[in-house]
MARTOR-173248 format. One record per residue (C-alpha): chain; residue in one letter; x, y, z. Coordinates in steps of 0.2 Angstrom, whole numbers, plus 5000, padded with zeros to 4 digits. Each point is the difference from the previous one (the first is absolute). Layout:
BEGIN
+--------+-------+------+------+------+
! drense ! kolke !    u !    v !    w !
+--------+-------+------+------+------+
!      A !     A !    X !    Y !    Z !
...
+--------+-------+------+------+------+
# end
This chain:
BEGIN
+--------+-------+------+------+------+
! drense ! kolke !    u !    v !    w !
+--------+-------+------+------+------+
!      A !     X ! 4928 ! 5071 ! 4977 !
!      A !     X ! 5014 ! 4990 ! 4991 !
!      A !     X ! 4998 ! 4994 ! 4982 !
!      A !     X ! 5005 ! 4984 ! 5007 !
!      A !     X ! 4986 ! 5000 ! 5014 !
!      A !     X ! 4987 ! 5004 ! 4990 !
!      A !     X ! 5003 ! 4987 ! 4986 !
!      A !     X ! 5002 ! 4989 ! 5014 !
!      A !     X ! 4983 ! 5002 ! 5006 !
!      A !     X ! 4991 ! 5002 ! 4983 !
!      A !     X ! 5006 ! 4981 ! 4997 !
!      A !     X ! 4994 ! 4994 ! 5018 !
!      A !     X ! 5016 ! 4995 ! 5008 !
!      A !     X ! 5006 ! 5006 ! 5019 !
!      A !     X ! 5017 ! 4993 ! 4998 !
!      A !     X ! 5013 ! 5009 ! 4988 !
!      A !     X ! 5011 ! 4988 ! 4990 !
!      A !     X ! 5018 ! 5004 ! 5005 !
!      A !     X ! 5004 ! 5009 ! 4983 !
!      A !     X ! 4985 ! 5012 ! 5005 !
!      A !     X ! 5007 ! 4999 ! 5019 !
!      A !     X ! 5017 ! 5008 ! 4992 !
!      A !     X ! 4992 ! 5011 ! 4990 !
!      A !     X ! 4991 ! 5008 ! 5015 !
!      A !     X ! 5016 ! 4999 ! 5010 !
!      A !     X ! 5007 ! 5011 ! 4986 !
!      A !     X ! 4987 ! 5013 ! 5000 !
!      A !     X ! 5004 ! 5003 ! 5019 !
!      A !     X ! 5016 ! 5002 ! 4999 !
!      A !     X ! 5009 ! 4983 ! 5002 !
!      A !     X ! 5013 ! 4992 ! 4991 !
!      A !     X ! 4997 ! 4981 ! 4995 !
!      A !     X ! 5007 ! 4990 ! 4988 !
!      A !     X ! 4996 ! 4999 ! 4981 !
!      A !     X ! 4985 ! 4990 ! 4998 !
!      A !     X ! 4993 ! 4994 ! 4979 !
!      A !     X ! 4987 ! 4988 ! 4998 !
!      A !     X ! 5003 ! 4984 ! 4989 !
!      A !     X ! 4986 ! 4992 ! 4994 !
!      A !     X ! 5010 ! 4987 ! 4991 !
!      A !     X ! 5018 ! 4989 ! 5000 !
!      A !     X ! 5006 ! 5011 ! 4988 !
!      A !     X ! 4994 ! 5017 ! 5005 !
!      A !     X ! 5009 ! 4995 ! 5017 !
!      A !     X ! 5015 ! 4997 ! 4991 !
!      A !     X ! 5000 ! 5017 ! 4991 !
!      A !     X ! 4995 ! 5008 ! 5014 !
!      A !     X ! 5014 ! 4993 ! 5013 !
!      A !     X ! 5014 ! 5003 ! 4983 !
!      A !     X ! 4993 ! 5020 ! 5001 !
!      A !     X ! 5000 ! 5002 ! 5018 !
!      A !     X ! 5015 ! 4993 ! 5001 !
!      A !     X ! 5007 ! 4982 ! 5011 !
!      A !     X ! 5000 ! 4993 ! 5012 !
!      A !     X ! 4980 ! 5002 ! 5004 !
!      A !     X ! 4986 ! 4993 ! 5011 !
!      A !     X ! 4983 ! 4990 ! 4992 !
!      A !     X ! 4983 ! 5001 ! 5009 !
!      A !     X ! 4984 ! 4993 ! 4997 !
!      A !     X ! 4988 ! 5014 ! 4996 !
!      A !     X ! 4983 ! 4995 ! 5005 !
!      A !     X ! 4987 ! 5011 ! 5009 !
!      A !     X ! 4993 ! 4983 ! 5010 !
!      A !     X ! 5020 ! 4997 ! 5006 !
!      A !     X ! 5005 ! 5011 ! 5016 !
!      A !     X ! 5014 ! 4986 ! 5007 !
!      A !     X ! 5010 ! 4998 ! 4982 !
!      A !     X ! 5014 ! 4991 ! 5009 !
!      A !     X ! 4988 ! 4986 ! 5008 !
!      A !     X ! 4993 ! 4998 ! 4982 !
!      A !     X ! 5018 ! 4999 ! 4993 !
!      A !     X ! 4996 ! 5016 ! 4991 !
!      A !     X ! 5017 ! 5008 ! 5002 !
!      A !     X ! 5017 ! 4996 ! 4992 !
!      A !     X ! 5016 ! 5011 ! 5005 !
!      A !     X ! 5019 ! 5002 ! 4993 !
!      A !     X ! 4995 ! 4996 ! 4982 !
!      A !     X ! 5014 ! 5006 ! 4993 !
!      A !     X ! 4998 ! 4992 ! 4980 !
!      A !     X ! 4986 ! 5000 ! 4987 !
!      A !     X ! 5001 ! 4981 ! 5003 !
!      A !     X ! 4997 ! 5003 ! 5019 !
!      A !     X ! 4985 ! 5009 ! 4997 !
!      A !     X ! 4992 ! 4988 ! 4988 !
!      A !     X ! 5002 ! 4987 ! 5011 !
!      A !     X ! 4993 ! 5010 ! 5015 !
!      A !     X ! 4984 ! 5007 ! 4991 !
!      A !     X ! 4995 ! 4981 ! 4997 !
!      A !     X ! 5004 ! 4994 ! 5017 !
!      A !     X ! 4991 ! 5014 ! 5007 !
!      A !     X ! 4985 ! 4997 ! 4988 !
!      A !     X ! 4999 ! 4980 ! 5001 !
!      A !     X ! 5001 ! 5005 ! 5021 !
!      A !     X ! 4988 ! 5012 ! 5001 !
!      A !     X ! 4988 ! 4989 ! 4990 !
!      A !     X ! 5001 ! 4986 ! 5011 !
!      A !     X ! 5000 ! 5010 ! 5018 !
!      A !     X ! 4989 ! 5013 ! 4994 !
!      A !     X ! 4988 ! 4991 ! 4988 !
!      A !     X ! 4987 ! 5013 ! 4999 !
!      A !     X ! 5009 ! 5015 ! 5000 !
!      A !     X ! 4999 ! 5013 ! 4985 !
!      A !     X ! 5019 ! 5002 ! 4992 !
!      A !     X ! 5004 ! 5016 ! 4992 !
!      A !     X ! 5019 ! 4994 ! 4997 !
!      A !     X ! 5014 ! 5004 ! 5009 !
!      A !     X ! 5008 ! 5015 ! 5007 !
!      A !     X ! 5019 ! 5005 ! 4996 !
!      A !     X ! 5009 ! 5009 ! 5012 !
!      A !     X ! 5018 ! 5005 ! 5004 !
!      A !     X ! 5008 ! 4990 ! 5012 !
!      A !     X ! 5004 ! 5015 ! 5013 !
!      A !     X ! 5018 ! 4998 ! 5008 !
!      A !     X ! 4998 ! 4994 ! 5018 !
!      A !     X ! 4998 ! 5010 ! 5014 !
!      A !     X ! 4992 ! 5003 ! 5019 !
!      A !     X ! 4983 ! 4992 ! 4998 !
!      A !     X ! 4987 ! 5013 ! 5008 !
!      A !     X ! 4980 ! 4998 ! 4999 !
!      A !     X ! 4988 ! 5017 ! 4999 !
!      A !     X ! 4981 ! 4994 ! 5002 !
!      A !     X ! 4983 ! 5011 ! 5003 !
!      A !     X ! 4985 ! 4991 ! 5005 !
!      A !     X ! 4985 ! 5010 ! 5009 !
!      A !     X ! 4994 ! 4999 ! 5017 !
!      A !     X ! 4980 ! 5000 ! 5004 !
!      A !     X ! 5004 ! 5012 ! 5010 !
!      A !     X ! 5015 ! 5011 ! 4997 !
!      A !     X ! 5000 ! 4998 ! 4979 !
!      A !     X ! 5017 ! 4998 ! 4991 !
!      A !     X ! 5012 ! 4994 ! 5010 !
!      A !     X ! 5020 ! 4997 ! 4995 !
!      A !     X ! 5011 ! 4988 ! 5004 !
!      A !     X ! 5020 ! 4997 ! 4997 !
!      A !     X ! 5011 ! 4987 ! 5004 !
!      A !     X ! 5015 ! 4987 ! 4994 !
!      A !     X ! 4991 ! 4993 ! 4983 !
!      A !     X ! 5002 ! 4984 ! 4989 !
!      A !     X ! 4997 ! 4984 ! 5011 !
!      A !     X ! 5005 ! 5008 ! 5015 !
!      A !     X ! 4984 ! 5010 ! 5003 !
!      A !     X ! 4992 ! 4983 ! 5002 !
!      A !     X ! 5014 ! 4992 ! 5009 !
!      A !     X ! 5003 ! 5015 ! 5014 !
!      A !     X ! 4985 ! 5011 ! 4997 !
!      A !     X ! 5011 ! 5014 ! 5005 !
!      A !     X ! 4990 ! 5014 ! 4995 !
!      A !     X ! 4994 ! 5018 ! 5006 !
!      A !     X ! 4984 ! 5009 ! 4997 !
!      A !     X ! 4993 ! 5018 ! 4998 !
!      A !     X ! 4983 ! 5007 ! 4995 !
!      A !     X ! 4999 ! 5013 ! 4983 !
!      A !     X ! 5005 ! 5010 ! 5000 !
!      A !     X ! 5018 ! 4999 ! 5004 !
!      A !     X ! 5011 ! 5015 ! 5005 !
!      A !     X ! 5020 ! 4998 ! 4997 !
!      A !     X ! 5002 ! 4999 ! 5018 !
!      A !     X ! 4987 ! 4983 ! 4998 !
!      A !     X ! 5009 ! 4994 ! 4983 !
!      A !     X ! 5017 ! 5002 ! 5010 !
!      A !     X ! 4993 ! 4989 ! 5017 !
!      A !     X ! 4991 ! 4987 ! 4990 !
!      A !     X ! 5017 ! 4997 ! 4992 !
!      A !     X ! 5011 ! 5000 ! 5017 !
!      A !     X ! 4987 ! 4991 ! 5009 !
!      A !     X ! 5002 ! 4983 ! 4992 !
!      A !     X ! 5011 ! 4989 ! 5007 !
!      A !     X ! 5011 ! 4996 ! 4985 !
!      A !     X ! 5003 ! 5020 ! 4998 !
!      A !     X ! 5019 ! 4995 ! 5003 !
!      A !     X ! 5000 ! 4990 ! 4983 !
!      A !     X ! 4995 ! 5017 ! 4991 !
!      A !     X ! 5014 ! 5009 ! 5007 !
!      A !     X ! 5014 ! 4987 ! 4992 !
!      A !     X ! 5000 ! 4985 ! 5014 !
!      A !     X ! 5017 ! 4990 ! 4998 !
!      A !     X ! 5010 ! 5010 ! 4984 !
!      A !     X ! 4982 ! 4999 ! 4990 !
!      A !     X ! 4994 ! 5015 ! 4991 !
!      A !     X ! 4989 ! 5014 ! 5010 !
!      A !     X ! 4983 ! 5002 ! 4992 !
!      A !     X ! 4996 ! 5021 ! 4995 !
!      A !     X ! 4989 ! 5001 ! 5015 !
!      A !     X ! 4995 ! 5015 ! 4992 !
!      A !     X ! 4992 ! 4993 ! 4985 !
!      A !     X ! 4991 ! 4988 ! 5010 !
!      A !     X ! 4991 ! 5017 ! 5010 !
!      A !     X ! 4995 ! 5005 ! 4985 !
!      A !     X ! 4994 ! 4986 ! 4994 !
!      A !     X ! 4988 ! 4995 ! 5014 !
!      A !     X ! 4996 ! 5021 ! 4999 !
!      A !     X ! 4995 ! 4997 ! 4985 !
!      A !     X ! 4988 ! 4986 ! 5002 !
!      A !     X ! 4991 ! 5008 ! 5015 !
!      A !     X ! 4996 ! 5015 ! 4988 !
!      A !     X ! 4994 ! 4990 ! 4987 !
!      A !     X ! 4990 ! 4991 ! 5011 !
!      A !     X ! 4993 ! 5014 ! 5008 !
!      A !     X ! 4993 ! 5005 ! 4985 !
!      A !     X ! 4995 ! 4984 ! 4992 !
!      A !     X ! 4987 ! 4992 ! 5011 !
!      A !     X ! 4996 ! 4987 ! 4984 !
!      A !     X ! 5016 ! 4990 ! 5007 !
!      A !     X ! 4996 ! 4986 ! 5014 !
!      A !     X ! 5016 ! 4992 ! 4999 !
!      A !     X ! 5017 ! 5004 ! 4996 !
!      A !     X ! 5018 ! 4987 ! 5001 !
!      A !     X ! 5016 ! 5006 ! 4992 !
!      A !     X ! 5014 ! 4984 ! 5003 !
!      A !     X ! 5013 ! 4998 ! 4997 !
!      A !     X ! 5005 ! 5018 ! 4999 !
!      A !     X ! 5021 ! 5000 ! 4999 !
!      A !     X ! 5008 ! 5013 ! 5009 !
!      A !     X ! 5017 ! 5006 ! 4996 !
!      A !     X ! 5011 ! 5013 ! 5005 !
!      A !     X ! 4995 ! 5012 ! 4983 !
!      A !     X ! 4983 ! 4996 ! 5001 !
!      A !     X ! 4985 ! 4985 ! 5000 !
!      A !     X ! 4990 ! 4991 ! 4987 !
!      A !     X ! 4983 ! 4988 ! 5002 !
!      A !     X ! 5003 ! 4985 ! 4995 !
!      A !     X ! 4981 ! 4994 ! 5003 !
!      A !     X ! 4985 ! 5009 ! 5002 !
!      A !     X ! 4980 ! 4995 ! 5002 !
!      A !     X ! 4985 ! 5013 ! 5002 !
!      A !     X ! 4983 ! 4995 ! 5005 !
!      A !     X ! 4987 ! 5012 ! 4999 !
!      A !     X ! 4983 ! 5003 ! 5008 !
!      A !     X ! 4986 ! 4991 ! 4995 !
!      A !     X ! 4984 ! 5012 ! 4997 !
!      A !     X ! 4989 ! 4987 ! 4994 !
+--------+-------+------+------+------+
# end
């Protein structure tokens, strides 16, 4: 079992903060941004002046799943100014939407370079276990719900359909002069997963978006992990 699992569960929590999330990711094979928490203003500051600007501010709080609707999330900060001012709108926001919420600080993360929004997700079926699914990511997962399904595990002849199958498969290919995603990449990412999955029956739930695709490869940009609960 992962480090990362088990030290989950030793201090009673189901959901993976999004620094553990990536840390996961990681293990399995999949690129994500860098990721450092900050447990003050000024370690913020010296964390976004190593990693380097512009970079992304996020609430980091075990009891805050939706950080956007909290007003957890602050992107583009491009000065040591920028991200002063972010951490304490962040903070003075999250303490009035989220009053009861334990804050560990904020995490600091690169701000990726944009590209075709895709979503991988694994939640398990009473019946079937571990199912996958893949489709456009970002908002328009929500918006369009334009996604495929297959159960784990996956052979590369499932990865390839569950790509093709969606609707928006034409924006992966390059729609309109935009750049082709490495379809390629994104097999072996979902290939990936279902292994993993296969073999870690502690995991209930599973959502990696945004992951950006690009021509030479894919990062994700957001991930959250829910595991079983055996109590």
């Amino acid at each position: 079992m992962s480090r990362i699992i088990e030290e989950t569960k030793k201090s009673k929590r189901t959901v993976l903060t999004e620094i553990e999330s990536k840390q996961l990711l990681k293990e399995i094979g999949i690129k994500t941004t860098e990721i450092e928490l900050a447990a003050s203003e000024n370690e913020a500051i010296t964390i976004s002046q190593k990693m380097g600007f512009p970079v992304v501010l996020k609430i980091a709080s075990p009891d805050i799943s939706h950080k956007s609707d909290a007003g957890g999330v602050k992107v583009g900060l491009k000065t040591k100014e920028d991200v002063s001012k972010a951490y304490k709108d962040i903070m003075t926001s999250v303490k009035q939407k989220c009053p009861g919420a334990k804050i560990e600080g904020v995490s600091v993360q690169n701000m990726a370079k944009p590209g075709t929004e895709v979503i991988i997700g694994m939640t398990k079926d009473p019946q079937f276990g571990p199912v996958l699914m893949f489709g456009l990511g970002g908002v328009w997962v929500e918006v369009l719900k334009d996604v495929s399904f297959r159960i784990v595990p996956l052979t590369r002849r499932d990865a390839q359909e569950m790509i093709k199958e969606i609707k928006g498969y034409k924006l992966l290919e390059g729609f309109r002069g935009s750049e082709p995603a490495n379809i390629g990449m994104l097999e072996e990412m979902l290939l990936k997963i279902s292994d993993y999955m296969e073999k870690t029956p502690e995991i209930k739930e599973m959502d990696i978006n945004p992951i950006f695709a690009y021509k030479d490869g894919a990062v994700a940009v957001d991930a959250r992990v829910v595991l079983e609960n055996d109590a």
